[in-house]
N, C-alpha and C positions, 0 to 999 in steps of 0.2 A: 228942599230935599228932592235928590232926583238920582236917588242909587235904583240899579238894577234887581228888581223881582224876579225869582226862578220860580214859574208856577207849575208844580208837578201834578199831571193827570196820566191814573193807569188808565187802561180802557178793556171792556170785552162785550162785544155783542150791546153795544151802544149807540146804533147807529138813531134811532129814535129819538134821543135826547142829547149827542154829543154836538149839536149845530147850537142848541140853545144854550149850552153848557159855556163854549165858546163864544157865544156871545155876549152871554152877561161877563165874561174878562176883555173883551172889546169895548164896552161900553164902561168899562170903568173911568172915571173921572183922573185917576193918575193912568199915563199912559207908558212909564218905563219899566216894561214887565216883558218876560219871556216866557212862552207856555208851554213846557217839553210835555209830549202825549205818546205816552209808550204804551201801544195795543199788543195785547195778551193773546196774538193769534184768534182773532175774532172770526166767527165763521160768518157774518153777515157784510154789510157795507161799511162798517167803522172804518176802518183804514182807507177808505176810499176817500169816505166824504171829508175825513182830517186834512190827507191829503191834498186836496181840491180847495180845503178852506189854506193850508199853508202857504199856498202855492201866490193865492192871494194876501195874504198878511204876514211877511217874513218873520214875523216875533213869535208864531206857530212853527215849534219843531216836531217833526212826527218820525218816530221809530216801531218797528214792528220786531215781534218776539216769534222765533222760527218755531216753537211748542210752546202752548199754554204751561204757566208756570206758576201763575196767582200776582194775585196784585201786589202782595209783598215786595216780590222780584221785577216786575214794572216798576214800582217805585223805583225801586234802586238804581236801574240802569238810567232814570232820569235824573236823579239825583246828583247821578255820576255825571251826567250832560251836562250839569246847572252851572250858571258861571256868573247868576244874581248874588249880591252882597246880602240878601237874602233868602230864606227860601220859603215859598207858600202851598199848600195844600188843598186841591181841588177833585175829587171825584168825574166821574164824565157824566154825571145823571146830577147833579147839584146845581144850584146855581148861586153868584154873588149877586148882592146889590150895587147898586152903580159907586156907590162911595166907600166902598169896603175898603180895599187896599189904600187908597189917603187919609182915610182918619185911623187904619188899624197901623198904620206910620209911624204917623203924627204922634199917636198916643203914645207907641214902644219911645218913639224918640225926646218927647216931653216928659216921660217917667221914666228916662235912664234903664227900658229895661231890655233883653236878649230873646225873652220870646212871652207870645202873647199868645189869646184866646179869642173868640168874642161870643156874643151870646144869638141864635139863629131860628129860622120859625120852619115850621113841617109843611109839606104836601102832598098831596097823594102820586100815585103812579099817573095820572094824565093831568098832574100839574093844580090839580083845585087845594087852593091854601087852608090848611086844617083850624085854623086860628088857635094854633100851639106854639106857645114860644117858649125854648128853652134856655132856662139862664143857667147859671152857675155860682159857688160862692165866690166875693168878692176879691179875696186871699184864699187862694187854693194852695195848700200842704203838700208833700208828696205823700203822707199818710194817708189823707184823704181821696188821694189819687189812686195810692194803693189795690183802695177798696173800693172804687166806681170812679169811671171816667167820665168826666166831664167835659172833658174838652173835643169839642163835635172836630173832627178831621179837617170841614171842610171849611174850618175858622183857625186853624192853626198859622202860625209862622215864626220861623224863629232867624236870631242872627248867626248865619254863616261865619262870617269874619272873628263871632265869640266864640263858637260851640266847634265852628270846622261841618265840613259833610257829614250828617248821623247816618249811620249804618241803619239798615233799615232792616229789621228780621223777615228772613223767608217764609216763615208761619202762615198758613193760610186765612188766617181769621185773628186782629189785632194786633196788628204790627203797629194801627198807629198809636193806640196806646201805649206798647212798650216804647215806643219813641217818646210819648212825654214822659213816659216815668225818667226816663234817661235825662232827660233834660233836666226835671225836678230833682233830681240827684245831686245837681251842681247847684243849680238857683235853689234849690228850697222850697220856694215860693214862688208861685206863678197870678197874676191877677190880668182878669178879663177887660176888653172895652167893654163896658156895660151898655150895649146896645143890639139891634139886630142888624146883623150884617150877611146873614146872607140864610139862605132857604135849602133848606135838606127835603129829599126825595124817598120816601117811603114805597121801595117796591112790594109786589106782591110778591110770595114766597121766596124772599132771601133771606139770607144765612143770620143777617142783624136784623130781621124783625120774627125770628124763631129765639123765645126764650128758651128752649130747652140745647140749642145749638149753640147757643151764646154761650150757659152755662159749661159748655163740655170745652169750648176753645179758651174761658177764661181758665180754667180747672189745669189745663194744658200750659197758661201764660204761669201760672206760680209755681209750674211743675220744671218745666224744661228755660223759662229764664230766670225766674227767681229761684230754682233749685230747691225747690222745698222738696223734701219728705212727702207721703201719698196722705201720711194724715196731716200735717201740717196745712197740706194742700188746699186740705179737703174742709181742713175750719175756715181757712182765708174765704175758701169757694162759696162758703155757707155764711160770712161775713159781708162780703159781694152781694149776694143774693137780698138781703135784710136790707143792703145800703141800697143796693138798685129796685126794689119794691117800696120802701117805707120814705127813704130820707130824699133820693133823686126826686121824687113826684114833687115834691116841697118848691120844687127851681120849675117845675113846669108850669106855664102861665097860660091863662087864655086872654088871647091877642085878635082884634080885629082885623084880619085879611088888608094886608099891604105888600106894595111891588114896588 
């Protein structure tokens, strides 16, 4: 197998971590991948050092956004760049493990399926591995999706050539959720590689490690795309909450520190 991967990173004010971000997609063990990196009007060095790394790895594509607009909207205009038979999902503060993209493949392509998951471990803001690993269920519902996401962004990937370009919502907070719901819409069913593929970066005071900021953006996801009613809204929100305090912990694993 040797199709083109479209790996989409927004960026903002990442100049810190976007060298190592890009590196673990270098070092991947499959090497036909292309990594559009569309910066959010960063006020620090991001766009530089992208730049300076493209400059040297043609498979680095870098665009810049003339106002900050949210990452939603950086997705999209890379999305729109993408021109891999598939598409993958990378954060600029994340990172992969070296065999991510060939076995997260292999598996979509040995089980016939359009898009996949995998399961990922935590670290802190200066990189020390928390020994948390988060899995998922094995058969993921879109019910189940409904009501808590599971699917870490930065394990996501789905097939182009099934699904077409997804529209990516402008929302500032959970766009990539509504992207799997959208996809669980048509498949149904979505099932993880049950492994760890890659390392999620836990900043200090952002938007997704504030519960109470979480709750007002998903509260907004069932309001303005699922169109619910304010109380309809407002039970789903309170359903969310139960599923992401009680039943998510259940998938959280303690794991001893690997790279």
């Amino acid at each position: 197998m040797n199709v083109l991967v479209s790996i989409i990173t927004p960026t903002f004010n990442s100049a810190k971590f976007i060298t190592e971000t890009i590196k673990s997609v270098q070092n991947q063990t499959y090497a036909n991948w292309e990594m559009i990196i569309v910066d959010d009007c960063s006020s620090d060095e991001t766009f530089e050092i992208v730049e300076q790394l493209s400059q040297r790895d043609t498979r680095i594509k870098c665009f810049k956004q003339e106002k900050n607009a949210g990452a939603g909207v950086a997705r999209s205009k890379a999305v729109n760049q993408a021109k891999g038979n598939y598409i993958a999902f990378l954060d600029a503060d994340d990172l992969w493990k070296p065999q991510k993209l060939e076995k997260q493949l292999r598996f979509m392509v040995t089980n016939q399926l359009h898009f996949t998951f995998s399961f990922y471990e935590c670290m802190d803001e200066e990189g020390v591995l928390l020994n948390k690993l988060i899995t998922a269920p094995r058969k993921l519902s879109y019910r189940q999706l409904f009501f808590c996401n599971y699917v870490g962004n930065l394990t996501g990937i789905y097939d182009a050539g099934f699904f077409g370009k997804i529209s990516i919502s402008n929302i500032r907070k959970r766009q990539d959720w509504i992207m799997w719901l959208t996809i669980l819409k048509q498949t149904k069913i979505a099932f993880p590689v049950p492994e760890n593929l890659a390392i999620y970066r836990i900043r200090k005071n952002s938007i997704s490690s504030s519960k109470v900021e979480l709750i007002k953006h998903n509260y907004k996801v069932y309001r303005l795309y699922h169109q619910l009613n304010s109380v309809n809204a407002a039970i789903c929100t309170l359903i969310f909450l139960f599923t992401q305090l009680i039943i998510k912990p259940t998938y959280i694993k303690v794991q001893k520190p690997t790279i």
